[in-house]
Structure formats: structure tokens, C-alpha cells
C-alpha positions as CSV (number, residue, x, y, z in Angstrom):
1,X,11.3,-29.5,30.8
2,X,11.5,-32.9,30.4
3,X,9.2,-35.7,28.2
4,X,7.4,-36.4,31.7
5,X,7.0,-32.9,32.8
6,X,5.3,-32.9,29.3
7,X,2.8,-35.2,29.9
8,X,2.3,-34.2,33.5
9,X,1.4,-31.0,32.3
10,X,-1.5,-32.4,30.6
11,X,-2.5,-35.0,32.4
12,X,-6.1,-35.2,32.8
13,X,-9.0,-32.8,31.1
14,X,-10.8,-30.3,32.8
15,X,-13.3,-32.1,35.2
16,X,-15.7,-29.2,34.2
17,X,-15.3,-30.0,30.4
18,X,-15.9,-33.3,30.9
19,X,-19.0,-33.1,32.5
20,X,-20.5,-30.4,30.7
21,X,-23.4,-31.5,28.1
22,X,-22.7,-31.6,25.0
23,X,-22.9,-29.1,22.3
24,X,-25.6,-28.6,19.4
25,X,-23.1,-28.7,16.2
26,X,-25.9,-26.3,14.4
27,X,-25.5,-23.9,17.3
28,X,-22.3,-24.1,17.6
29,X,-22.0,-23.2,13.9
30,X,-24.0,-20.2,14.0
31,X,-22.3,-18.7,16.5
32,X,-19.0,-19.3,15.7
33,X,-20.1,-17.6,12.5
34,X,-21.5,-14.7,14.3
35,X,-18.0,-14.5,16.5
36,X,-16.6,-14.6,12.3
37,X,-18.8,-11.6,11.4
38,X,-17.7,-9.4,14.4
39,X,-14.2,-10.2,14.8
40,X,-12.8,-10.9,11.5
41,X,-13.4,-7.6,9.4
42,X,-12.1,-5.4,11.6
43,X,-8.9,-7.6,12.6
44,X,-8.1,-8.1,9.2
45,X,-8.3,-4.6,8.5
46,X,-6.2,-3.6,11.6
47,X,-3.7,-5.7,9.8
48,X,-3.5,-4.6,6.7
49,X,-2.8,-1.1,7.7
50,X,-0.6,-2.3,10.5
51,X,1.6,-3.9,7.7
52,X,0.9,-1.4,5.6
53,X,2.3,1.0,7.7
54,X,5.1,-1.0,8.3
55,X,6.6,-2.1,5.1
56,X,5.6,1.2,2.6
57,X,9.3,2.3,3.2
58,X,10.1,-0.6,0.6
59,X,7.8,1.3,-1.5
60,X,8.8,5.0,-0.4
61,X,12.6,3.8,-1.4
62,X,12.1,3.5,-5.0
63,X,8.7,6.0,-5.4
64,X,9.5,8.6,-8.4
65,X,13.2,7.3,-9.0
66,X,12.7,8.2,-12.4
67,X,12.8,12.2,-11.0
68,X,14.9,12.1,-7.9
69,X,12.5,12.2,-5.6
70,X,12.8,8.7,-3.4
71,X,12.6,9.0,0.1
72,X,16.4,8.3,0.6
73,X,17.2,11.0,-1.9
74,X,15.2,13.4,-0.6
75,X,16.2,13.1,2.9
76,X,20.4,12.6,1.6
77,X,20.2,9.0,3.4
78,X,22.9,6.8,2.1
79,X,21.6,3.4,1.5
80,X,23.4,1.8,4.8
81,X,21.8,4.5,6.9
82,X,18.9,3.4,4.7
83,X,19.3,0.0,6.2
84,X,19.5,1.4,9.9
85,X,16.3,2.7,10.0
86,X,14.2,-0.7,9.3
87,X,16.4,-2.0,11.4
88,X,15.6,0.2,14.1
89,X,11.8,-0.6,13.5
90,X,12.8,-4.6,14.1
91,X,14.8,-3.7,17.3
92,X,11.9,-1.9,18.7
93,X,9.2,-4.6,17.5
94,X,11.9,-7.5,19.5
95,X,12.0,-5.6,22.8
96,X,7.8,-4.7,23.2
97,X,6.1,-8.0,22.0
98,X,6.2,-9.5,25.4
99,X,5.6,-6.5,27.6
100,X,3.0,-5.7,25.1
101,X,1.2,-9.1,25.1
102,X,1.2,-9.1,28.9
103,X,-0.4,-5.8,29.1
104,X,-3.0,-6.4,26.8
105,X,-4.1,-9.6,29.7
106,X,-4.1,-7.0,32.1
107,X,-5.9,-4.4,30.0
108,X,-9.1,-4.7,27.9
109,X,-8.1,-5.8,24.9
110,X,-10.1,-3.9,22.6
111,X,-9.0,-0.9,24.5
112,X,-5.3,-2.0,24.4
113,X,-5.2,-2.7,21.2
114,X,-7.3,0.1,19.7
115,X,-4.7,2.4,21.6
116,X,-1.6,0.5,19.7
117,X,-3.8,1.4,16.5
118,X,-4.0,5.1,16.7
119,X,-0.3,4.8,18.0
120,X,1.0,3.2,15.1
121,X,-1.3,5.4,12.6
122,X,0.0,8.6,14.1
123,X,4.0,7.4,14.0
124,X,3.2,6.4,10.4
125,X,2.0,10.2,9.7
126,X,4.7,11.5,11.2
127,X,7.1,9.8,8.9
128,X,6.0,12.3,6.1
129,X,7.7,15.1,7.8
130,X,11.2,14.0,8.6
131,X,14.0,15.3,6.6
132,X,16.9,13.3,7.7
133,X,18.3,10.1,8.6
134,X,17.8,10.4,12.7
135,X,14.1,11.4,12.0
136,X,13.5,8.4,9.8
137,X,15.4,6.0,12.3
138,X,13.8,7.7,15.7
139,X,10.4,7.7,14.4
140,X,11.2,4.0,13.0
141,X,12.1,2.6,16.5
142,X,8.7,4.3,17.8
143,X,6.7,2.5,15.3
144,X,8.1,-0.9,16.1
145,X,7.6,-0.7,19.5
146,X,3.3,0.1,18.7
147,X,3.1,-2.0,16.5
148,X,5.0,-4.8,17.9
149,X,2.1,-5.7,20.1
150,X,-0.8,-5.7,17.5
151,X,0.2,-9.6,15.7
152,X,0.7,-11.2,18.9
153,X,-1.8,-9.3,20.7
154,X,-4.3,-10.6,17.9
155,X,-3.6,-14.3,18.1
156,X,-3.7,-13.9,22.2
157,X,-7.1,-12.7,21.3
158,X,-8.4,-15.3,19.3
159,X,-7.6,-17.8,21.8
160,X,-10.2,-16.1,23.8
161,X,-12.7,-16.6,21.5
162,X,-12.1,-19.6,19.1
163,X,-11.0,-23.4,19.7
164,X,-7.6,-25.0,19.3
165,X,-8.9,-26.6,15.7
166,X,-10.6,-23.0,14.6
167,X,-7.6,-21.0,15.3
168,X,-5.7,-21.7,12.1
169,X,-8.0,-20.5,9.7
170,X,-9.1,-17.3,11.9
171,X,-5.3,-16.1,11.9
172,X,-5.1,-16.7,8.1
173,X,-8.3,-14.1,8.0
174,X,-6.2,-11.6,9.4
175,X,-2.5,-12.4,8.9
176,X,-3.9,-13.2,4.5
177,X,-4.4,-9.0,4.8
178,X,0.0,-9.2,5.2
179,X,-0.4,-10.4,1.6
180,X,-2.7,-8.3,0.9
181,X,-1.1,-5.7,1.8
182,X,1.6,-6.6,0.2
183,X,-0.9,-6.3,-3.4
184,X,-2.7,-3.1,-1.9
185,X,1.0,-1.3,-0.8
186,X,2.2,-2.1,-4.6
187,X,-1.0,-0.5,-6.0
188,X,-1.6,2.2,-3.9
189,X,2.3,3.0,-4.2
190,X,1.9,3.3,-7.5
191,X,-1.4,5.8,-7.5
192,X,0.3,7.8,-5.1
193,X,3.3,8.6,-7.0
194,X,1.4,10.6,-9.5
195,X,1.1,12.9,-6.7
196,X,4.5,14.0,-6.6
197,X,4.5,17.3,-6.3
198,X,1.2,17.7,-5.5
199,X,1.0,20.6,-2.4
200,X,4.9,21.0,-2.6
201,X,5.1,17.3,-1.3
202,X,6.9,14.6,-3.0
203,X,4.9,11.4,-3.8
204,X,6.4,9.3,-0.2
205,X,5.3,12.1,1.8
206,X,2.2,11.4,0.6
207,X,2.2,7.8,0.7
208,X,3.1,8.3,4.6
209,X,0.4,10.5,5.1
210,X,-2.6,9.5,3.7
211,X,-1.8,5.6,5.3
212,X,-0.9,6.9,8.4
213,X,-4.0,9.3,9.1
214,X,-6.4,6.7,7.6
215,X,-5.2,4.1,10.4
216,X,-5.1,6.2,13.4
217,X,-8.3,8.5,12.9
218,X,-10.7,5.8,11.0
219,X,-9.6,2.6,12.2
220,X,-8.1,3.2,15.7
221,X,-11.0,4.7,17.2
222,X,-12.8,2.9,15.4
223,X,-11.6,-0.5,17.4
224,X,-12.6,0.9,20.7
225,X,-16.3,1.0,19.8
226,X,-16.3,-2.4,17.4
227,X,-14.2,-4.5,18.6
228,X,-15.3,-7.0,21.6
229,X,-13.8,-7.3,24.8
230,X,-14.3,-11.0,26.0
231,X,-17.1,-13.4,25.2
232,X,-18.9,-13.1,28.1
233,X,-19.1,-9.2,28.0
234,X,-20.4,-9.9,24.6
235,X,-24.1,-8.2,24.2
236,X,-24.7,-9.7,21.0
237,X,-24.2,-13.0,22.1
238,X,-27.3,-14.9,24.1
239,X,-27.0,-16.0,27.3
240,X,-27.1,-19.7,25.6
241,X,-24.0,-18.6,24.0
242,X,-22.1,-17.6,26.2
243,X,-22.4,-20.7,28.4
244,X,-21.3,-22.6,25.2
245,X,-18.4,-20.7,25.1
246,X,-17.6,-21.0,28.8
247,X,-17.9,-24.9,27.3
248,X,-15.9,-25.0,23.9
249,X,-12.8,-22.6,25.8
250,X,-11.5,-24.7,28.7
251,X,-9.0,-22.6,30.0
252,X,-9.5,-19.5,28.0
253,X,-12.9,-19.4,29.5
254,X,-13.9,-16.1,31.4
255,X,-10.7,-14.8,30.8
256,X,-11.6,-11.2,31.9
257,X,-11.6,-12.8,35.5
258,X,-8.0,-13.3,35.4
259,X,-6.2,-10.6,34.4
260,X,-3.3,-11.0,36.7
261,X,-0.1,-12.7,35.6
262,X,1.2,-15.7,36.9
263,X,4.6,-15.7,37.6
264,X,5.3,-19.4,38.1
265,X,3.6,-20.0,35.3
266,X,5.4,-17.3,32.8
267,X,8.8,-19.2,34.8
268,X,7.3,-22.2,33.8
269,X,7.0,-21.4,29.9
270,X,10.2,-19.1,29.5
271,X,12.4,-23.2,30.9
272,X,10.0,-25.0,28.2
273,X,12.8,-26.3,25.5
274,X,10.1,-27.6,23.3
275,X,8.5,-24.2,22.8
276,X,12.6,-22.4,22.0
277,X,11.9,-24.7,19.3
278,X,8.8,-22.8,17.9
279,X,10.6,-19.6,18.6
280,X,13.7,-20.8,16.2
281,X,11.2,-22.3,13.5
282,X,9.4,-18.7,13.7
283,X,13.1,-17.0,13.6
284,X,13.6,-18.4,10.1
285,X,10.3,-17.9,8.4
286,X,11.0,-13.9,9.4
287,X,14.2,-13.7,7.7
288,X,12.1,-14.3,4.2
289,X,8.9,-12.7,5.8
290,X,11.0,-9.1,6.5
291,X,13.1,-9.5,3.4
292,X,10.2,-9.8,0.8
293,X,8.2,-7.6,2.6
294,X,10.4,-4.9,2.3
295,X,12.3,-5.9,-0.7
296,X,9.5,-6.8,-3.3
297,X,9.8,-4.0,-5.1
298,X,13.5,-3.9,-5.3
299,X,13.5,-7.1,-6.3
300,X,11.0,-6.7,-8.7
301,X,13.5,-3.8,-10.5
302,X,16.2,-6.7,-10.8
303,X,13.9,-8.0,-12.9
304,X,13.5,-5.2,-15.6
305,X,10.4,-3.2,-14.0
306,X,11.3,0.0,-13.5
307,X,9.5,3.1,-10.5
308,X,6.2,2.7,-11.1
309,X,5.9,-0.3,-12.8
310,X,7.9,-2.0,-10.6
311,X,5.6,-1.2,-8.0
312,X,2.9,-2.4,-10.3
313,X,4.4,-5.9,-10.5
314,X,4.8,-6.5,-6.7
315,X,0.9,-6.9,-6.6
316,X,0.2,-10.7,-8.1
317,X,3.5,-12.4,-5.7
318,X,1.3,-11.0,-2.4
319,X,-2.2,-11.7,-4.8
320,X,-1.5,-15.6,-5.3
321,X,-0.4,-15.5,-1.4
322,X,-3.2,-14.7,-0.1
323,X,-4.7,-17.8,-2.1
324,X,-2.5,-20.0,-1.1
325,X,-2.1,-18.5,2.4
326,X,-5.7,-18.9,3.4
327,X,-5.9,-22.4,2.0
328,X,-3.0,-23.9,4.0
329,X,-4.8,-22.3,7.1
330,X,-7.7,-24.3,6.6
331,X,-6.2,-27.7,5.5
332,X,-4.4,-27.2,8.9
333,X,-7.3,-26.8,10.7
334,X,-9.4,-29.8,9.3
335,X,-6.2,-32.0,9.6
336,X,-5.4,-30.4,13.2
337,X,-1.8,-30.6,11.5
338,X,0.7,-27.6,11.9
339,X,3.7,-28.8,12.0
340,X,3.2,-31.1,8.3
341,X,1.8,-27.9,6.7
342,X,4.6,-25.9,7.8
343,X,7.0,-28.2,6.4
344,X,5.8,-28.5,3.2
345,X,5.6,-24.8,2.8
346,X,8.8,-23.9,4.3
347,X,9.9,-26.7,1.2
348,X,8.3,-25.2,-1.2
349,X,9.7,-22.0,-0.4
350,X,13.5,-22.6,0.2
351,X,13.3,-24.7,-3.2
352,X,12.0,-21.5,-5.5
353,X,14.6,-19.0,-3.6
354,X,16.9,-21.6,-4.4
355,X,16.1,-22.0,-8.1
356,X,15.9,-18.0,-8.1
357,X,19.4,-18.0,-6.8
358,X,20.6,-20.4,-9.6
359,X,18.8,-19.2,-12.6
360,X,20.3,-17.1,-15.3
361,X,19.9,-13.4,-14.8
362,X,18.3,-13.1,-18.2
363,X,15.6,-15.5,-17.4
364,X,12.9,-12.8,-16.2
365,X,9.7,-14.7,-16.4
366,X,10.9,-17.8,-14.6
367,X,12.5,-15.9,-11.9
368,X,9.5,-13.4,-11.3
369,X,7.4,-17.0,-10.9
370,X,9.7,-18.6,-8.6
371,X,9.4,-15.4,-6.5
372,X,5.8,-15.6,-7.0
373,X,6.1,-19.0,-5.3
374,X,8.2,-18.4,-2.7
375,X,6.3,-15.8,-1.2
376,X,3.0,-17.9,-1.5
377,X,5.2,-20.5,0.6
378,X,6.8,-17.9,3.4
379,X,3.5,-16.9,3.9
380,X,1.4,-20.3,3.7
381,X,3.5,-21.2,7.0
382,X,2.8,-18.4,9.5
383,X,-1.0,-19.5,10.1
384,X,-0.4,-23.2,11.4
385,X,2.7,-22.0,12.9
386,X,1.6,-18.7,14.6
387,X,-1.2,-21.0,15.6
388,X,0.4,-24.0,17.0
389,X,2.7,-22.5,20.1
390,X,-0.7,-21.1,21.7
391,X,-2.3,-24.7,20.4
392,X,0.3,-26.6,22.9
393,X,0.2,-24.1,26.2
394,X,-2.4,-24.9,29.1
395,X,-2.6,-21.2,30.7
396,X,-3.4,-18.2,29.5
397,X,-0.5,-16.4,30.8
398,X,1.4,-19.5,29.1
399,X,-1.0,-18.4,25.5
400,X,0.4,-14.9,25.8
401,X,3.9,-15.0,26.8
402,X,4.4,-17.7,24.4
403,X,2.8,-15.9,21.4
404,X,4.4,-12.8,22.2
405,X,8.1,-14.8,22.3
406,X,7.4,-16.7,19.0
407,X,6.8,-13.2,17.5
408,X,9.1,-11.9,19.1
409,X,12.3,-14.4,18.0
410,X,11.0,-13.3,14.6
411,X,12.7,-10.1,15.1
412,X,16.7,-11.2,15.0
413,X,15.6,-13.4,11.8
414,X,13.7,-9.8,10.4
415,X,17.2,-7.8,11.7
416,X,19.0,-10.3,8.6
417,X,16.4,-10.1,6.1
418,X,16.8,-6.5,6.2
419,X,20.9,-6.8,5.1
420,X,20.8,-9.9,3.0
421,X,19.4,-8.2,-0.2
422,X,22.7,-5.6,-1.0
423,X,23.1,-3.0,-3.5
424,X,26.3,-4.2,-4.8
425,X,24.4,-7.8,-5.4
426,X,22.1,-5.8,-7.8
427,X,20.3,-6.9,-10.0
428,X,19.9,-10.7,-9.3
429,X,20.5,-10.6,-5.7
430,X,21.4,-13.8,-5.4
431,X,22.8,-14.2,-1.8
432,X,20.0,-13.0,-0.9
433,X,17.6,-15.7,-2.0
434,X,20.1,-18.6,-0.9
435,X,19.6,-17.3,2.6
436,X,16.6,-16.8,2.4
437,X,16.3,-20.4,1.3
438,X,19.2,-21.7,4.1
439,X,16.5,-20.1,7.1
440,X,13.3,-21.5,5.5
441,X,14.6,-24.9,4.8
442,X,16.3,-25.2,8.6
443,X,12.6,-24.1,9.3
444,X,10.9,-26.7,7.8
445,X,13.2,-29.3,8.8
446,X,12.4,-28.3,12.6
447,X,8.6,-27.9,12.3
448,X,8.7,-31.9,10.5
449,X,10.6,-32.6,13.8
450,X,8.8,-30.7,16.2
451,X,6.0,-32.3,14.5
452,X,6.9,-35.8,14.9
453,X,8.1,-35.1,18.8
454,X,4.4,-34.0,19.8
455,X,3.3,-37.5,17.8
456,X,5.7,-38.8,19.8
457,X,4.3,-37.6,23.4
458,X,0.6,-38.1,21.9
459,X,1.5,-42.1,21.5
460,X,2.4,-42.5,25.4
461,X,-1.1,-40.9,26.1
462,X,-3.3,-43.5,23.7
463,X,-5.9,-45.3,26.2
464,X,-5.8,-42.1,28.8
465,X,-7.8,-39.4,28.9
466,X,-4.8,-37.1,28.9
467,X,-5.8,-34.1,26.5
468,X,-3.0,-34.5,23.1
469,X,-1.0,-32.2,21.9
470,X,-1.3,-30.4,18.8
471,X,1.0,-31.8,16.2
């Protein structure tokens, strides 16, 4: 599309939306809140297990080392066939984000994605039993393709429920649970491995196990009974309410009306250039995402922590994260600025993996706070930017397939953060961190472009009532 296909797009606001009264801010405030209360607990935790369940094989790798009893030695996996099966789990994840966003327009969403829930939980479980490298990889692939609909599916939902300049902050409440999980898998990791043993089971089996059964029986069904359809299907919002909705949500209004997908409009998004753009940007934030996720603790060894400890010491990186995580989400909001807080974090970021690259390998507390800092910035980008592809679409189709893509791009970037941190590169790993730093630089460099394109578009539309885009 071109700059006046752009604007076209956006030409004039809803006619409804600008005749509607306007909105009580205290109103408003309380039931946003109230939205806050019912949504955000039970998203975050969906989350948290959701990435639990995906990254504890970075854990399960190196649990009870010190007595043989890893997951890759217990199941004679050689460290590339190691490497195969997260990769199969990425593969998976790539392929069903779109199908899987679509389908949860056409489904309830609650019930769509409390089914992915119990999906994911149960693949998780299974994991404990395999005792080879084709049960790892095949049960792997199954557990990308549940889960690769709950991240995207979540934002999708939000846009059903919250504004463009509200977004940001909501997405932090659940994505901040990556980081925490990130604290929580170290932790818990650690617990579980004095259970090796325990029942004849070695301490991953466990690890597998107990996540696994948690997720699917407690927090899967769980979501089918807590978790809120659309606003106006909402009994505990008033009648007052839900007209306000109808109000604040323009196009995302009474959404459970249209639940069939448009196909000139998913033709028009999938010729957009400027949203490939996002999907690139996106692409290079998950090469770091997948290879710290998975790699903290490996990382951490190269650093002199050994099994358990090391486990110990992945919990402040993913701790200060969340801090910093949940901060840039908000300052993004109250700015309505995505593309400037990207930047800055995708700089801060490529600069510590690049002073982690260069730093001597003896130097132990400067390169465990560099890593501490690069993981705050990996992850203080993925609100505005998870946020800011739904924040410039019109339809809801458009919010969906678009979300779903921008996650989905991520996979190819994940597929190399899963190879870039090599066993023969042990213990300073330090091709890994320049990549990393390559991806998350070209990353910010794009968002501060992207960025100053929608400015760009937005200066053509000053004296119009054209709605602007999100920059």
C-alpha cells in the first residue's frame, strides 16, 4: 500500500463516535478498573504457566547435572538433537498463530482459549514420560502448535475490551508474567530438583509434571468459567457500561456480532508493507526473547554457578524485568509512543549483549549485570511493540490477522536464538550475545523509523478530522 492508501484508510472517524456524548472520566475509571480486576489476574496467570511450560526444558537441561540425571542424559539426546526439539516447538508455534488467531474471532474466546490451556497443560505433562529424542521433539511440535495461539490470542482479546492508549500497559500485566516466569521457572527448578529420585522419577520428570497438571486441570478449566467472553455478554458490567464501551471501542465494539472473517480485508492487511515492517522489528526482538528464555540458565553456568545454583541465579535477570518491563508499558501508554520506547530498549539491550560479548571472561559480576540489563531491555520492548501493530489496523479481522503475523514472524527469529548459544562457544558464549545484539539493534533502528513514518502520515492529517496513527 501506498502513503495515500494510508490515509484513505483512515480518513474520517466513525460518524457514530462522533456523535456519541461524552464520557464521565470517573466512570470511565471505575470501570476500566473493574474490566482490570476480571481480566488481568487470570491472563497473567495463563501466561506465566504458558511460558512456563514452554521454556522449563532450559531448566530440565541442566536439572541434577551434578548426578547425571539431566533430561538430555536421561533420555541419550545428544545436544544437536537437543537443539531439534525446541526447534520443533518454534516450527509449530510459526505455522498455528494465524489459523489460531482467526479461530478464536470465530469462537468464543474464553472457550477457545481455555481449550488451548488445558491443551498446552496436558502436552507439558506428557513430556515427563518420554524417553527418547522423537518423544521429546513430537510432543515439542504438539505444544507449539497450543500454545502458539494463547500470546496472540490474548492481545486480540484486549482490543476487545480496552482502548488504543490502555492497551500497552494491559499487555505488560500479562506478557511481565514471561519475566516472571522466567524468576518463578529458576526457583521452582531449583525446589524441584531435590526431588530427584523421589517415586523412581528424576527431578525434570517432575518439573514436567507438576507444571503441566497444574495448568491444564486448575487453570484451563478454570478459564472457561472466569474468563469473559465480550463486553457486552458481560453480567457484571451495567447496562450504563456497556453502552460506554459500545462508545470508547469504535470498531472493536460488539464484536461477538461479527464473527465471520473478511476476506478482503485479511487480503487487504497481508499487501500492507508498513505492517511487514512490524513483523521484521518483532523477528529480531525474538531471537534474544527465545535465546534467554531458554538459555538463562546455561548462561548463567558460564558464569561460575553451577546445577542448582545456577538455576538459583537466573531469578533476579527476569526479577528486575518485570520492573522495568511493566514501566516501559506504561510510559508508552501516557506518551501514546511505541515506536520511541521500543527504540530505546532495543538500545539498551544490543549495547549490554555487546559489552557481554567484549568483556573478559573472568569478569563475572560485570557480565551477570550486563545480562541482567539486557534481558530487562528485550523484554521492556514487546509491550509497545506487541501493542502498536493492532494500535494502527481499522478491522477486527485486520487486529487479529495482524497480531497473529507479528507473533508469528517471531518464530524464524526464535528458530536462531535457539542455535546461536553453542556448546563449543562455552563458557562465554560470545557469538551468541553479538547476535543477539546485531537482531536487537536492526530492531530498534526500524521501530525509530517506523516511528517517524507514522509521524510522518500523522503531519498530512493536522487540520482534518482523519483519526492518527499510533506512532
Amino acid at each position: 500500500m501506498d502513503d495515500k492508501n494510508d490515509v484513505a484508510m483512515v480518513e474520517v472517524l466513525d460518524t457514530k463516535a462522533a456523535l456519541a456524548p461524552q464520557i464521565d472520566p470517573e466512570l470511565e475509571k471505575r470501570m476500566v478498573r473493574k474490566i482490570d480486576l476480571r481480566l488481568l489476574p487470570i491472563t497473567a496467570l495463563v501466561y506465566l504457566l504458558c511460558y512456563l511450560d514452554r521454556s522449563n526444558i532450559g531448566n530440565a537441561k541442566i536439572l541434577n547435572s551434578s548426578t547425571n540425571d539431566t533430561m538430555r542424559e536421561t533420555n541419550n539426546m545428544t545436544n544437536y538433537q537437543f537443539t531439534i526439539a525446541l526447534m520443533a516447538f518454534l516450527i509449530a508455534y510459526s505455522i498455528f498463530e494465524a489459523p489460531s488467531n482467526l479461530a478464536l474471532k470465530v469462537i468464543s474466546p474464553n472457550k477457545w482459549i481455555g481449550i488451548l490451556v488445558i491443551a498446552f497443560g496436558a502436552l507439558c505433562a506428557g513430556i515427563a514420560g518420554t524417553h527418547n529424542f522423537a518423544g521429546v521433539t513430537a510432543l515439542r511440535f504438539l505444544l507449539g502448535a497450543a500454545e502458539a495461539g494463547s500470546f496472540p490470542g490474548l492481545i486480540f482479546y484486549f482490543s476487545l475490551w480496552y482502548k488504543q492508549e490502555e492497551r500497552a500497559t494491559r499487555i505488560a500485566a500479562f506478557l511481565c508474567s514471561a519475566t516472571l516466569a522466567g524468576a518463578f521457572g529458576g526457583a521452582l527448578a531449583y525446589g524441584v530438583g531435590h526431588m530427584n529420585g523421589v517415586g523412581g522419577l528424576e527431578g525434570w520428570r517432575w518439573l514436567f509434571l507438576l507444571e503441566g497438571s497444574i495448568t491444564a486441570v486448575v487453570v484451563g478449566v478454570g478459564v472457561f468459567f472466569w474468563l469473559p467472553s465480550y463486553p457486552e455478554h458481560a453480567s457484571w458490567l451495567t447496562t450504563e457500561e456497556k453502552e460506554m464501551q459500545k462508545i470508547r471501542l469504535g470498531v472493536n465494539a460488539n464484536a461477538s456480532e461479527d464473527k465471520k472473517l473478511n476476506w478482503p480485508e485479511i487480503k487487504d492487511c497481508l499487501t500492507t508493507w508498513r505492517l511487514y515492517v512490524h513483523y521484521i522489528i518483532y523477528m529480531g526482538v525474538g531471537v534474544a526473547v527465545a535465546s534467554l528464555s531458554l538459555f538463562s540458565p546455561t548462561i548463567v553456568a558460564g558464569l561460575g554457578y553451577k546445577d542448582l545454583q545456577a538455576q538459583l541465579f537466573t531469578v533476579p535477570p527476569y526479577a528486575v524485568a518485570y520492573v522495568v518491563t511493566f514501566g516501559a508499558a506504561m510510559l508508552s501508554d501516557r506518551f501514546k509512543s511505541r515506536g520511541l520506547i521500543a527504540s530505546i530498549s532495543c538500545l539498551i539491550a544490543g549495547i549490554a549483549f555487546i559489552v557481554q560479548a567484549a568483556l573478559p571472561g573472568t569478569a563475572y559480576k560485570a557480565r551477570y549485570a550486563m545480562l541482567i540489563i539486557a534481558t530487562s531491555g528485550v523484554f521492556g520492548g514487546l509491550p509497545p511493540l506487541c501493542a502498536w501493530v493492532g494500535d494502527n489496523v481499522r478491522t477486527t479481522t485486520a487486529g487479529s490477522l495482524s497480531t497473529a503475523l507479528n507473533i508469528a514472524f517471531s518464530g524464524p527469529g526464535q528458530i536462531i536464538g535457539v542455535w546461536i548459544y553453542r556448546t563449543q562457544d562455552m563458557p562465554f558464549y560470545r557469538l551468541g550475545h553479538a547476535i543477539n545484539a546485531a537482531f536487537i539493534l536492526m530492531s530498534g533502528t526500524l521501530s525509530f523509523c517506523l516511528m517517524m513514518y507514522y509521524r510522518g502520515l500523522n503531519k498530512k492529517m493536522v487540520g482534518t478530522n482523519e483519526q492518527r496513527w499510533m506512532a
